[in-house]
N, C-alpha and C positions, 0 to 999 in steps of 0.2 A: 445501373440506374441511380439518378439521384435522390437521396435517401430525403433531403429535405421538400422536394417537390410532391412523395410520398405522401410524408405526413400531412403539407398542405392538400392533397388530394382527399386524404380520408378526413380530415379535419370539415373538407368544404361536403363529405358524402354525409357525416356525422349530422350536419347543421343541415343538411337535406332532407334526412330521415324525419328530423324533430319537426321544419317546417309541414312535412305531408301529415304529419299524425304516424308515422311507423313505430307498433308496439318496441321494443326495444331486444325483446327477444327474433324479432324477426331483423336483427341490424345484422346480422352475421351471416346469416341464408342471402339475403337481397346482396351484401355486398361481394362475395365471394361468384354469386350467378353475374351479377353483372362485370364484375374485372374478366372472368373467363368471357362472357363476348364481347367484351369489347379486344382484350388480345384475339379473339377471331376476328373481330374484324380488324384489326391490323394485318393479320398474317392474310386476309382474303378469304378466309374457310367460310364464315358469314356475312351476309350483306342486307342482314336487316329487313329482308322480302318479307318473311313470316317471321310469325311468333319467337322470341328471342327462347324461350322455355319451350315452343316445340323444337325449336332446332337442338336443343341440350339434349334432349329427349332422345332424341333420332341419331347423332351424329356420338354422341357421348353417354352411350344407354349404362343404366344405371351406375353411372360417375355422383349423381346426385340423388337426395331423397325427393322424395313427392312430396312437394306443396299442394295446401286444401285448395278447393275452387277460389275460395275467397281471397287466402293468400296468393292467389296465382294471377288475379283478377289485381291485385293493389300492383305488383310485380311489374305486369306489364305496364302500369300506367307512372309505372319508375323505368323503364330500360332506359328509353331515350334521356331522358334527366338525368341518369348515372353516367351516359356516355358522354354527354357534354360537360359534365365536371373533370372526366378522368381528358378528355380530349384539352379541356381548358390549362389544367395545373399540369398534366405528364405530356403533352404534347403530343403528336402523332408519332407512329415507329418508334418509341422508345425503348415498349418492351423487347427484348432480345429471345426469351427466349421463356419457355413455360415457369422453368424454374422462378423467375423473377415473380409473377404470381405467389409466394408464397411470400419474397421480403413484403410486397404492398401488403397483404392480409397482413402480417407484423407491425409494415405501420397503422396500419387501421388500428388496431390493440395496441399501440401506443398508450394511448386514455386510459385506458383500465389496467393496463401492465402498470401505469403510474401511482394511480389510486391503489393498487395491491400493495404496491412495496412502502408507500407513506403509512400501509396498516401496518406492515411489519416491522415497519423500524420504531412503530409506537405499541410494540409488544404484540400485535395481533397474530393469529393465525389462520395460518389458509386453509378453505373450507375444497370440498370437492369442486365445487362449481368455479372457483378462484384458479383451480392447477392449469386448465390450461390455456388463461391468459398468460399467466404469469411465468410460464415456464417456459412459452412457446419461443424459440431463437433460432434464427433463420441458418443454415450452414452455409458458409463463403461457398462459393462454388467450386473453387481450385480447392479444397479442404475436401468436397466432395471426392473429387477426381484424385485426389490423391490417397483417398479411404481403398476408390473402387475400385485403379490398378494394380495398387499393393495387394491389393487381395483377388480378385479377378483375372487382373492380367495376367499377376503371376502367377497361378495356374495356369493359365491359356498357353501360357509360355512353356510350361513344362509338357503340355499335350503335343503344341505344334512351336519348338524353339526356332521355325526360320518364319514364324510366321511375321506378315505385313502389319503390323499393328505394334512391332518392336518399337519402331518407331516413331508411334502413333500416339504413344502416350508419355507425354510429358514429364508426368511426375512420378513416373514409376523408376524404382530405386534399384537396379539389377546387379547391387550387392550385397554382402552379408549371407545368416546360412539361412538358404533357399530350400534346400532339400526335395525330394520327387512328391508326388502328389498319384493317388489311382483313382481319383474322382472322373467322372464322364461328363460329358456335358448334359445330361440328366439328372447329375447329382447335383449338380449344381443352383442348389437352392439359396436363397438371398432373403434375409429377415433384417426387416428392420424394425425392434421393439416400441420406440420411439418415432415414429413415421414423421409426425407434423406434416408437413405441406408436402413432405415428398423428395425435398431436395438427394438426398444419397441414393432412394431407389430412383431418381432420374440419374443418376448417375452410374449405378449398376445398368441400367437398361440401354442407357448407349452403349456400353462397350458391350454387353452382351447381344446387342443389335449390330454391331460389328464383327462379333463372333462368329453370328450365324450367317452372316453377310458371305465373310470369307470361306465358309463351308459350302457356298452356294446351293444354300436356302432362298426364295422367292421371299421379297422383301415385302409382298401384302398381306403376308400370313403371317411375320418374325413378332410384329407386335401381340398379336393374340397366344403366341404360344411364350413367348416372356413373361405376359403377365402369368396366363394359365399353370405355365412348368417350375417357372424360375421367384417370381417375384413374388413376398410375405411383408405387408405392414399391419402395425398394429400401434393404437393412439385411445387415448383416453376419450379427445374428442372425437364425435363422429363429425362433426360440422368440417375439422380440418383434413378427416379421411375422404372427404369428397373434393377438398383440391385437389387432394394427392392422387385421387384418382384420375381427375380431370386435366391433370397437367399432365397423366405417363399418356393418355388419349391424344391430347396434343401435340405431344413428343413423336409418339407414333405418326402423325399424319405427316411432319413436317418430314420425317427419316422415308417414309414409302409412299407419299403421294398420296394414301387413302386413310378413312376412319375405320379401325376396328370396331364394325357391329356386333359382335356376340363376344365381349371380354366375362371371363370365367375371374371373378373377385374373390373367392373361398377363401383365398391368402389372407386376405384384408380384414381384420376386426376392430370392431369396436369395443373395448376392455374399461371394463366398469373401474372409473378413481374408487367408490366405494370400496371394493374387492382389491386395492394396490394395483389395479393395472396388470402390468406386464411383470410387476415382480411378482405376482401372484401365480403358483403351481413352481414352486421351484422345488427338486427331489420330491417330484409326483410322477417323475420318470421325463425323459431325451425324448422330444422331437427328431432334438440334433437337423444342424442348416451347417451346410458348408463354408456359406459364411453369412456372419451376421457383422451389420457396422450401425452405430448408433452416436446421435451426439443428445446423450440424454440431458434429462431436466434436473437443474441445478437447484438444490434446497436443503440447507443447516438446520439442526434440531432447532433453531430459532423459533423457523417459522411452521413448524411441522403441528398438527394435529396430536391432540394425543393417542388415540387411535392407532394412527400412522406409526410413532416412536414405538407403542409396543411392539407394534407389527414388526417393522425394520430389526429389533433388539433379540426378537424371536429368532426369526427367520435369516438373517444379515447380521451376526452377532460381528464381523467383522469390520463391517464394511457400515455400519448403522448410523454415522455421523453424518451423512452428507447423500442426499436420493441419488445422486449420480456414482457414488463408490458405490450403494447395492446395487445399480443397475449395472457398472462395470461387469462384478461379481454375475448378477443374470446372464452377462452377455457372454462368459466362460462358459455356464452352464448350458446355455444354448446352443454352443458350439460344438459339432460333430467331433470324434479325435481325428486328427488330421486338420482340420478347418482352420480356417483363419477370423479372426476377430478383428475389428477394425474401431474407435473410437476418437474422439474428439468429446474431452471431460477437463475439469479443473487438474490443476497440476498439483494439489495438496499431498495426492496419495503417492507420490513421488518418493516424501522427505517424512511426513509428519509422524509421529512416535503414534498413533492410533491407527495409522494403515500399517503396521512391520507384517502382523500377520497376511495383511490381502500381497504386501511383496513376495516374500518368501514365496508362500504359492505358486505365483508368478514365476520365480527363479524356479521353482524347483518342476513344475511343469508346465511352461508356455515357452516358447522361443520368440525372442523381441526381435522382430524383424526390421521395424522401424521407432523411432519418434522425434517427432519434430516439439521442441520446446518453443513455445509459443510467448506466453505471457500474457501482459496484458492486449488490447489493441487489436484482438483478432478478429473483433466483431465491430463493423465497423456501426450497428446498429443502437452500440453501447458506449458509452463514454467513459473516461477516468480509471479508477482501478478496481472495479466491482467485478471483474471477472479476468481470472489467470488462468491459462488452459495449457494445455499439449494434446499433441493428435497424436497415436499410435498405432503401429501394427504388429499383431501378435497372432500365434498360429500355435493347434493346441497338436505339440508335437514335444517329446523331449527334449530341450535344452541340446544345441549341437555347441561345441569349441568351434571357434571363429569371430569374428567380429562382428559388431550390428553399426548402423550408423544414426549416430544421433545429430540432432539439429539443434543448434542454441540461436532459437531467430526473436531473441526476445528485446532484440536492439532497434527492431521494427517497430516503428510508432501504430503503423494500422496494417490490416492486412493485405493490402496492393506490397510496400515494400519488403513483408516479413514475405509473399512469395517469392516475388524477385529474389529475395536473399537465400531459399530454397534453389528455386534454378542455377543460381551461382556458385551454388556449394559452399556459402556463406555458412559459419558455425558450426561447420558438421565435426563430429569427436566420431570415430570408430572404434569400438570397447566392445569386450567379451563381453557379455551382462554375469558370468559368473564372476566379474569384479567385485561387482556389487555384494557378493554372499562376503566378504573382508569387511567391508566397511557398516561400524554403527547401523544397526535399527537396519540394516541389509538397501538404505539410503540409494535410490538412482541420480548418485550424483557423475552424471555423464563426464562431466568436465576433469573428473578425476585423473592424476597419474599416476601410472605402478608403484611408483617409490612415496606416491600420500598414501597409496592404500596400505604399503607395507607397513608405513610410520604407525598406523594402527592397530598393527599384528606385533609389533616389536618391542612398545614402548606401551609403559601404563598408561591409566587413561587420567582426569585432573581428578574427578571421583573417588581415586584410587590414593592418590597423593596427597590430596586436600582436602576441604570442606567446601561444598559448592550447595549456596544457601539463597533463597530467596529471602527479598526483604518485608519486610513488617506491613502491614498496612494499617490505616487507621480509622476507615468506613466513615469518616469527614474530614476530606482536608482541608476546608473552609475554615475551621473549628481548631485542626490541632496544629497546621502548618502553617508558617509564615517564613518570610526572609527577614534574614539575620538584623534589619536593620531597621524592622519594624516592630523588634521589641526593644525595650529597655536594657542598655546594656547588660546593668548588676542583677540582670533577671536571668540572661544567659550562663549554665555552666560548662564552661570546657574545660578539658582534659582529666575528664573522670575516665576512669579505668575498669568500674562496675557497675553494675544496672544498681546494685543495691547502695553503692556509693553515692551512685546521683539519688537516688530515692530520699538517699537520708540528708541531703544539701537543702539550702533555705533556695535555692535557684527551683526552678520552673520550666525552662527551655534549654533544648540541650541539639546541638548542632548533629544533621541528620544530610543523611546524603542522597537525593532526591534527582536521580540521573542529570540530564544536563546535554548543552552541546557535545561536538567535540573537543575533546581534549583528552590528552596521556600526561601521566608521570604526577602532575598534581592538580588540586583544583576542585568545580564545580563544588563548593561548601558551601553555598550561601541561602540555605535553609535550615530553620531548626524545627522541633519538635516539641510539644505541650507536656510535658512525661514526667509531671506529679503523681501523688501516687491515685488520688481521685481519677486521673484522665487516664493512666495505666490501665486502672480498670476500669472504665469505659470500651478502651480497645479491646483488653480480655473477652469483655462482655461477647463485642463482636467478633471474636474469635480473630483478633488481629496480628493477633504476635505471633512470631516464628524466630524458634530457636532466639530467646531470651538472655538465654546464658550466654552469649556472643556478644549482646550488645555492646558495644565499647572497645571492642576489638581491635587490634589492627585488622586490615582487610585489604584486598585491592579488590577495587568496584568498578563496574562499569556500567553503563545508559542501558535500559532493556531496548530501547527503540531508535537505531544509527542507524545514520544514512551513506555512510560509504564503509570503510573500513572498522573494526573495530578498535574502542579507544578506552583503554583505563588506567585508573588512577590508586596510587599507593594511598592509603586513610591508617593516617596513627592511628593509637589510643586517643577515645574518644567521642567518637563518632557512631550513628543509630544508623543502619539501612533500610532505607523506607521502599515500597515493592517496584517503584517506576526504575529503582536500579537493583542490579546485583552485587552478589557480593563473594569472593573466596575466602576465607580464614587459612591459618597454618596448620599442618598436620604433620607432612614429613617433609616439606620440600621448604623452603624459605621463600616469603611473600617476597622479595625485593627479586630474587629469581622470577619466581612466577609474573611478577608486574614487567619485566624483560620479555618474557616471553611471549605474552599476549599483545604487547604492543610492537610484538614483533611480524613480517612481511609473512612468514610460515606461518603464525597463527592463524590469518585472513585465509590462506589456504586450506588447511585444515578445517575452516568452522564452516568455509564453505563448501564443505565436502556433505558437513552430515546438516543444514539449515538452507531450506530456497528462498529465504529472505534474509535482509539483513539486522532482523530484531534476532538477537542472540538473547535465549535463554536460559538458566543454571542447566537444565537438560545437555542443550548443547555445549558448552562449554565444560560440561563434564563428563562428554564421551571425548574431547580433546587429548591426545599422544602428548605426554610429559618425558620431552628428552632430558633426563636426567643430568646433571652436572658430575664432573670431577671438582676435588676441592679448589686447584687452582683456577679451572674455568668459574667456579663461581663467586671467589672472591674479586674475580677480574671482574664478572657480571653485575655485580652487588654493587663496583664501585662506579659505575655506571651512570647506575640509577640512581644512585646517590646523587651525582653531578645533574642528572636529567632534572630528579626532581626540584635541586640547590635553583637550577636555571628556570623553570615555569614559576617557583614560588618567587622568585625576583619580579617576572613581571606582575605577578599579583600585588606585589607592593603597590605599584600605580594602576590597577585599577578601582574605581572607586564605590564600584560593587561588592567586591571579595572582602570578608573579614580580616583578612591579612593585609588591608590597606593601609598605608604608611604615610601617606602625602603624594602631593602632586609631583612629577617628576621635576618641575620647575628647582624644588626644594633640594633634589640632589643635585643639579647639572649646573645653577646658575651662580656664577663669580662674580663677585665683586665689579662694574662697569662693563661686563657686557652684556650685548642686547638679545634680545628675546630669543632674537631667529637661532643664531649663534648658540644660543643653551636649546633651542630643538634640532639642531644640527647635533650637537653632542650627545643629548638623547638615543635619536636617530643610529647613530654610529653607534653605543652602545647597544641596543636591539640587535643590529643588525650583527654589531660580535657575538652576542648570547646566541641568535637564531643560529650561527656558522656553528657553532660548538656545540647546539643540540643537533644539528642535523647528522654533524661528521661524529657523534656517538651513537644516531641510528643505525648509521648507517655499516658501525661494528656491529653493533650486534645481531642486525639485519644477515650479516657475513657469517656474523655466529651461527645463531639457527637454523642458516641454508644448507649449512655443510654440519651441522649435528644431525639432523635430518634426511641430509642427502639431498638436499634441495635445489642445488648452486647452479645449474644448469638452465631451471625456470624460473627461479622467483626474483622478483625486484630486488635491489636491497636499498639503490638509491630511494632515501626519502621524498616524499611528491614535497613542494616549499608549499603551498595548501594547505598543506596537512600539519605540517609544524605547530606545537602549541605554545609558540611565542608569537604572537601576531605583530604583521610588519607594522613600522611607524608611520602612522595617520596624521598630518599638521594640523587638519580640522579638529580631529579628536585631542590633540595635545591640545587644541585654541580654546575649544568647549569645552573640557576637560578642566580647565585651568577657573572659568568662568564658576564651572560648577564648584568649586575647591575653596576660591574666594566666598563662592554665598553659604558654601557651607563653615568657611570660618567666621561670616557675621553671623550666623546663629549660634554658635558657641560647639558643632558639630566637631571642626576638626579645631586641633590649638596650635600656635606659630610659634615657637619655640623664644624664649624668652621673654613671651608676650601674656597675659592672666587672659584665659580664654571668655571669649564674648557671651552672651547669652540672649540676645534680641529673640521677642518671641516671632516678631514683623518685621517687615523690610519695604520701607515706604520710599520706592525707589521712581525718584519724581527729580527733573533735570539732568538726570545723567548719571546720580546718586550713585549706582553699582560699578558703571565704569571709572567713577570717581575712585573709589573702595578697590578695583581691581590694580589700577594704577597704584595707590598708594601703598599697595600689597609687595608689588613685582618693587617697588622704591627700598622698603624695608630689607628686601633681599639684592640692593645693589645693582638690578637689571633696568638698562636705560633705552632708551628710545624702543619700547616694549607693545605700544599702542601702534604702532602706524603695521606692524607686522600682523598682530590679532586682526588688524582691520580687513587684510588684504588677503589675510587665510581665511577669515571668515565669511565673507563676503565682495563685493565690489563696493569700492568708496569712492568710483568717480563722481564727483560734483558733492562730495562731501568733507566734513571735517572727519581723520580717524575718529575721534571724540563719537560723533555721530553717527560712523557706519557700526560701530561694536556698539552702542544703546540700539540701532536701527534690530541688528541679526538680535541682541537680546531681548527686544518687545516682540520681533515677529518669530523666529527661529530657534531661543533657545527651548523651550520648553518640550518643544516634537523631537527635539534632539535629545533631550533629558527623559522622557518616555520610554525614547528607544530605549537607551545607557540602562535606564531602571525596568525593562521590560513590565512597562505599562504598572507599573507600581512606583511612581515618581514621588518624593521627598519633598520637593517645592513647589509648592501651588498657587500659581497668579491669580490675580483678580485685575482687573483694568478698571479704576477710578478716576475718570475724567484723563486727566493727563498724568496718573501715578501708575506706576503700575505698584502692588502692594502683592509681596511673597510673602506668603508663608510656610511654613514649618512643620513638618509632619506630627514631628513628635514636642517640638517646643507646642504646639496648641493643643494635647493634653493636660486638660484643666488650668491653661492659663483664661486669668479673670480677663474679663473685658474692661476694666481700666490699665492692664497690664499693655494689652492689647494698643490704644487708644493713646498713650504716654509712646507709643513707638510710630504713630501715627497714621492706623486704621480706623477709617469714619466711624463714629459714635453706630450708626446702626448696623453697619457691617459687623463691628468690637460685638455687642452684644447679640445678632445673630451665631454668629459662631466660636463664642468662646463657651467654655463650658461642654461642647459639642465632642469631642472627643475624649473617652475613658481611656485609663492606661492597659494593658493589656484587655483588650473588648474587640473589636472588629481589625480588621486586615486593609488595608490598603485602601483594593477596592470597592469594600463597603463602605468606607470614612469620607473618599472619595464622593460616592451617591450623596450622604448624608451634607458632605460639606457645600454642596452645590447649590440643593434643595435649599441650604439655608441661605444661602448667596442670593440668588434668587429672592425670597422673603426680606431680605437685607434692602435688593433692590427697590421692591414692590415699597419701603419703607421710606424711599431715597436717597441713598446710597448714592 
C-alpha cells in the first residue's frame, strides 16, 4: 500500500474530524471503525444496507468497545464521510489485506508520533498517555512471516516432516540446529507481548489456519478455536487491541467463507503503561507460551519517565538501557523451555559493552536459530538512520554445536530489497554462535572468521600493551577552540613536551588534535587549544581533563566518528587530545609500530569484529589483538612509517590550511620561462610519484599484518587509490589555490623570498587590480604566459580577454571556493563597492584604525564601520563574521 496516499488519507480524515466538531479523544475510535468498514466493503463482507456499528456489532462481536448512544449517534453521521475520503485518497481495492489496517492507523499517528519525538529531542519525556503513539511501528509483513515460520512451522515440521506446507513457506530457514520438539498442537500457544495492530499474530494465525487445514479440521470452526486455544496479545493500548482483534475476524472470514460469531478474547489484554505493561509480573512465576514473537517499542533512557528508569534498573538490571532490550529479556522469560522466541528489535544489543551480560545469557542458554541483520531501512514507515534493527529466532533449549545462519541484508536500502536479498541467500555467514563466547564483550559479530577469532585468543589485547585514553573535553568549544590560523602566531606554542612546560610559557594556545577527515600516517593539526592556566581551570572546573599527565605526548590518534575504514595519525611531542578524537600513548609496544598497525587492512577487521558501527572508540580499540613484532620485523616496520609519514607531511606543505604550510607549490615547481601549465604538470607528476610510493608501502605492510595474523587468504592488502592520504592533483585547486597565495602575500600573510613582506590591511581590488598582482607574482618567479592557462582551468574565457575571465571567476567564484578550502571559516572577506570589490583580512583588521583602512582604499564609512571591530584573541571566526556584516550593513545604510 502506498504509504504516502496514507498519510494524505488521514491527514484529509484529521481535517474532517476538526470540521464536524469531533472531541479529539473520540479521533481514534471513529477512525479505526470506519477503515474496518470500509476494508469490508472492499472485500464485499459489507454493503452499507444497515447501520455500519450494527454490522461491527454482529459480524465482529466484541472486536470493539461500546460507544455511548451519543457517540454512536455522531458515528453514524461520519460513516459515509469517512468512506468517501478513504475512497478519494486510497482508491478502491487497495487494501490487500487486514493486516494493511494497521500500517493506515500508523499513518493516522503520523501527527502525534511527530509532536512526541520534536518533545524529546527538546529534552522531554514521555508520559503514559504519549507511549502508545510514539511507539506504535507497523511490522513489514515478510518480517512477520518470517517471525511465524521460524517458529511455528518449524515445529509443524518436526510433528509432520512430509507435510504440504514445506513448501508453503517462504521464509522458513531448514537449517542450522533444529532439534525435536514434544509440544502438541494444544500446546501450541502464541503471545504476543506487544500486539499493536496485530500484524505477527495475523501472521501466526495463517499458518496455524493451515495447520489445522491440513489435519482435516472444518474450516468454519479453525478460526474460533485459534483465537480461543492458540492465540495471546497484549498492548498497553486498548484502542489498538480492537484492530488487532478486528483484523484476526477478518482474516478469518477471508480464509473460511464465514465470521466467527462467538470468538473467546481471554487471551487478549489490556495492560496498564502505568503498571509497565507487559514487563510488569516478571519472576512472579511462568505462564510459559511455546512461542512468543514480538517487535517491541523502542525507547533510550532519554526519553523515559522517571518512574519508568527505576522500574527497568530494578527489575531489568541488565537490559535497562533501552524498552526493547527489557522486553527482549520478557520475551525469554516468557518463553516455555523448549519454546521458541522470535523478535524484531534494535541491533545495539548485538555489539554494545552494556548488553555483554544479556549475550552471555543468550550463549549460554538459548539456541540462535536465526538472524537476519537488518539495519537501517527496514521500516519503510521511517526515514534516514533513526532505527537499526535485526530480526531473530531463538529457542530456549541448550546451545547445540552446529551452525546457525546469519544474514547481513543491511546493503538494502528499504525493505522490498533487504527481502529479496533474504530469498537469495544474499549475506548469509553460517557460524557456531559458540564463536561468539572468543570474541570481546562475547560480541555477535556474525561476519567473523575462525582465524579473527583466534587472533583474540592468541595475542594481547592494545589495552594490555598501551594506553588507550580518551581525550580531554572542554564544555565550550566556542570559547577554548579555534583553527590555528585564527590566532596570532606568537600566541601559539609548539612543541612543548609538558603540560607544566606549556603552563609556564608566555603563549596561550597550544596545538590540539580535534579528529578530522580521513587521513593516516600525518595530519589533521589544525586546531589549537586556549590552555592558560586561568582556562586549565575552567576545564578542571568542568571536570574536563583526562589523564593530564599525557598531554603532550607522542600519541597516535585517530577521528571518534569515520566513515569507512579506520584512519590514524602518528602526533609527536606536542600536541593536546581533545574528546572528538582518540588517542594511544606508549607502554610496551612502540607507537610508529602501533601507527602501522591500525592503519593496517587486519585492523578494519578485527575492530569490526567487536563495533557495529564505524565510530571506534578507546573501548574498542582496546580490546584489539596486538601481534607482536620480532626486532627485525619492526625495525623494517618503523621504517615504514617513517617514509609514510615523510610522504603526507610533503603534501601538507601545499596546503594552505595545515600549519605546516610552506607556499604554493608554484614556488617549488616553477623555472625560470616556463609556463604555468608546465609547472602544474610537474607538480602533478610529482603527487602522483609520492601517491605510487605511499600506496606500494601499504600495501607491505598490509602483507605484513595478513600473514602475522593469519590473515592472507581474506584480507585486501591492495590499497583502495580513495583511500590514500595524498590527494590526487586537482588543476582547479592548483588555479584557486594560487589565487588564494597571492592575496594572502598582499596582506603580508605569507612572504616571497627575497622580497620585505607586505602588510596591506585592505585590498581595493578595482580594474583587474588582483589579477594585476597575480601576474606580477608568477613574473617575479620567471613563469610566462601563466594567465591564458588560470583562465581556462578556471573557467570559460570564450568571448573574453584571459585578463577578464580570472577577475570574472574571482568576483563571482572565488570566495565559495575559499569557504570551502577554509571550511566555512574563510580568511578573506569581500565586500562589493560599486565596481571595487574591497577584501579584507581577518587578522590584518584586528585593531586596525580606520585611517589605516582608508590610505589602502576602503570608503570613509565602511573604514570606520568596521575598524576597530575586531579584538585580538576575542571571537572565532564565525562570530567576527556575524559582527562584521552587521557593520557592513550600517556602513551601507551610511552610503557606502
Amino acid at each position: 500500500m502506498n504509504l504516502k496516499k496514507m498519510r494524505m488519507a488521514s491527514e484529509q480524515v484529521r481535517e474532517l474530524f476538526i470540521m464536524q466538531g469531533i472531541e479529539q479523544e473520540l479521533w481514534g475510535e471513529f477512525f479505526l471503525r470506519g477503515s474496518v468498514l470500509f476494508y469490508a466493503r472492499e472485500k464485499g463482507f459489507y454493503d452499507g444496507g444497515e447501520s455500519g456499528l450494527a454490522w461491527l456489532e454482529r459480524e465482529l462481536p466484541s472486536a470493539f468497545n461500546h460507544l455511548g448512544r451519543a457517540e454512536a449517534d455522531r458515528f453514524a453521521g461520519m460513516e459515509n464521510l469517512l468512506t468517501t475520503v478513504f475512497i478519494r485518497h486510497l482508491g478502491e481495492k487497495t487494501l490487500k489485506s487486514p493486516g494493511e489496517l494497521g500500517e493506515l492507523y500508523e499513518a493516522f499517528l503520523y501527527e502525534d508520533k511527530t509532536r512526541i519525538y520534536r518533545h524529546i529531542r527538546n529534552s522531554g519525556k514521555l508520559t503514559a498517555e504519549d507511549l502508545p503513539a510514539a511507539t506504535q511501528l507497523f511490522t513489514p509483513r515478510w518480517l512477520a512471516s518470517y517471525m511465524a515460520e521460524n517458529t511455528i512451522g518449524t515445529w509443524w515440521l518436526t510433528v509432520k516432516p512430509d507435510s504440504v506446507l514445506n513448501e508453503e513457506m517462504p521464509y522458513l530457514l531448514k537449517t542450522g540446529c533444529r532439534g525435536k520438539s514434544y509440544f502438541s498442537l494444544k500446546d501450541m500457544t502464541v503471545l504476543d507481548p506487544a500486539c499493536g495492530s496485530g500484524q505477527l499474530l495475523l501472521a501466526a494465525f495463517d499458518l496455524l489456519f493451515r495447520i489445522y487445514l491440513e489435519r482435516g479440521e472444518s474450516s468454519g470452526t479453525i478460526t474460533e478455536t485459534i483465537i480461543r486455544d492458540h492465540l495471546h496479545g497484549w498492548d498497553i493500548d486498548a484502542r489498538i487491541l480492537q484492530l488487532a482483534k478486528a483484523s484476526l475476524l477478518l482474516r478469518g472470514r477471508e480464509l473460511s467463507g464465514a465470521f466467527c460469531r462467538s470468538p473467546d478474547w481471554s487471551g487478549f489484554r489490556n495492560v496498564a503503561a502505568e503498571e509497565h505493561g507487559s514487563l510488569a509480573g516478571k519472576n512472579q512465576g511462568r505462564t510459559g507460551y511455546a512461542v512468543v514473537l514480538a517487535n517491541p517499542p523502542y525507547m533510550g533512557t532519554k526519553a523515559m519517565s522517571p518512574e519508568l528508569k527505576i522500574f527497568l534498573k530494578k527489575m531489568y538490571p541488565d537490559t535497562h538501557y533501552d524498552l526493547y532490550a527489557a522486553f527482549m529479556e520478557r520475551v525469554f522469560d516468557l518463553t516455555r523451555d523448549g519454546g521458541w522466541s522470535a523478535c524484531l528489535a534494535q541491533q545495539s544489543w548485538m555489539y554494545l559493552k552494556s548488553y555483554e551480560r544479556l549475550r552471555r545469557r543468550i550463549l549460554k542458554e538459548r539456541q540462535v536459530q536465526s538472524l537476519l541483520h537488518l539495519g537501517t531501512g527496514a521500516f519503510d514507515t521511517i526515514s534516514g538512520e533513526v532505527v537499526q534493527t535485526a530480526a531473530w529466532v531463538m529457542r530456549a533449549v541448550k546451545p547445540c554445536s552446529g551452525e546457525t545462519p546469519f544474514y547481513d541484508l543491511t546493503d538494502g536500502k528499504h525493505g522490498r530489497i533487504k527481502e529479496e536479498m533474504f530469498l537469495l541467500g544474499s549475506g548469509r555467514h553460517d557460524r557456531d554462535q559458540a564463536l561468539f563466547d572468543d570474541l570481546p564483550g562475547a560480541a555477535f559479530s556474525y561476519s567473523v572468521r575462525r582465524e579473527v577469532a583466534r587472533a583474540f585468543i592468541h595475542f594481547p589485547s592494545m589495552s594490555e600493551t598501551a594506553l588507550v585514553r580518551k581525550g580531554m573535553f572542554t564544555g565550550n568549544n566556542r570559547h577554548f577552540l579555534r583553527k590555528w590560523y585564527e590566532v596570532p602566531a606568537h600566541l601559539i606554542g609548539r612543541d612543548f613536551s609538558s603540560l607544566e612546560e606549556a603552563l609556564s610559557s608566555d603563549c596561550c594556545w597550544f596545538p590540539v588534535k580535534k579528529g578530522g577527515p580521513f587521513r593516516r600516517w600525518s595530519g589533521n593539526g589544525d586546531w589549537v587549544l586556549r590552555l592558560d592556566r586561568d582556562s586549565y581551570a575552567q576545564i578542571a572546573s568542568a571536570k574536563g581533563h583526562r589523564s593530564p599527565k599525557l598531554y603532550f605526548s607522542p600519541a597516535v590518534t585517530w577521528s571518534k566518528v569515520t566513515t569507512k575504514d579506520l584512519s590514524c595519525r602518528y602526533a609527536p611531542s606536542g600536541f593536546i587530545n581533545n574528546d572528538a578524537s582518540m588517542a594511544v600513548y606508549e607502554k610496551e609496544v612502540p607507537l610508529l609500530y602501533l601507527t602501522a598497525l591500525l592503519n593496517s587492512s587486519s585492523a578494519n577487521v578485527l575492530l569490526r569484529t567487536v563495533s557495529a558501527t564505524l565510530n571506534y572508540s578507546g573501548g574498542d580499540l582496546g580490546k584489539m589483538p596486538v601481534a607482536l613484532p620480532g626486532k627485525l620485523e619492526l625495525n623494517s616496520v618503523t621504517g615504514l612509517v617513517r617514509q609514510n609519514i615523510g610522504l603526507t607531511q610533503w603534501e601538507e606543505r601545499f596546503r594552505e590550511t595545515s600549519p605546516d604550510f610552506t607556499g604554493h607549490p608554484v614556488l617549488t615547481f616553477a623555472e625560470p620561462g616556463a609556463e604555468l601549465n608546465s609547472v602544474y604538470r610537474a607538480y602533478a607528476a610529482a603527487v602522483e610519484q609520492k601517491r605510487a610510493q605511499l600506496a606500494h608501502n601499504e600495501d607491505i605492510l598490509n602483507r605484513f599484518f595478513a600473514k602475522k595474523y593469519g590473515f592472507t587468504d581474506f584480507v585486501p592488502v591492495t590499497p583502495e587509490e580513495n583511500l590514500l592520504s595524498i590527494r590526487k592533483p586537482c588543476p582547479v585547486q592548483f588555479a584557486s589555490g594560487l589565487i588564494s597565495f597571492v592575496l594572502g602575500v598582499c596582506f603580508g600573510r605569507w612572504r616571497v623570498p627575497g622580497q620585505e613582506p607586505a602588510a596591506a590591511v585592505c585590498l581595493a581590488d578595482r580594474g583587474g587590480l588582483l589579477v594585476r598582482l597575480v601576474r606580477e607574482y608568477l613574473g617575479t618567479l620567471g613563469v610566462s604566459n601563466s594567465l591564458e592557462w588560470l583562465a581556462n582551468t578556471l573557467g570559460s574565457s570564450r568571448g573574453k580577454t584571459v585578463d577578464e575571465a580570472v577577475a570574472r571567476y574571482i568576483e563571482k567564484k572565488f570566495y565559495s571556493d575559499h569557504l570551502k578550502v577554509y571550511e566555512r571559516r574563510p580568511i578573506y572577506w569581500p565586500v562589493q563597492n560599486g565596481d571595487t570589490m574591497i577584501w579584507f583580512y581577518y587578522q590584518g583588521l584586528k585593531g586596525a584604525a580606520s585611517a589605516e583602512l582608508e590610505a589602502e582604499g576602503c570608503p570613509s564609512p565602511l573604514a570606520k564601520a568596521v575598524s576597530g571591530l575586531l579584538k585580538p584573541d576575542e571571537d572565532d571566526i564565525p562570530a567576527s563574521i556575524e559582527r562584521f556584516r552587521a557593520a557592513v550593513q550600517e556602513g551601507e545604510k551610511a552610503g557606502v
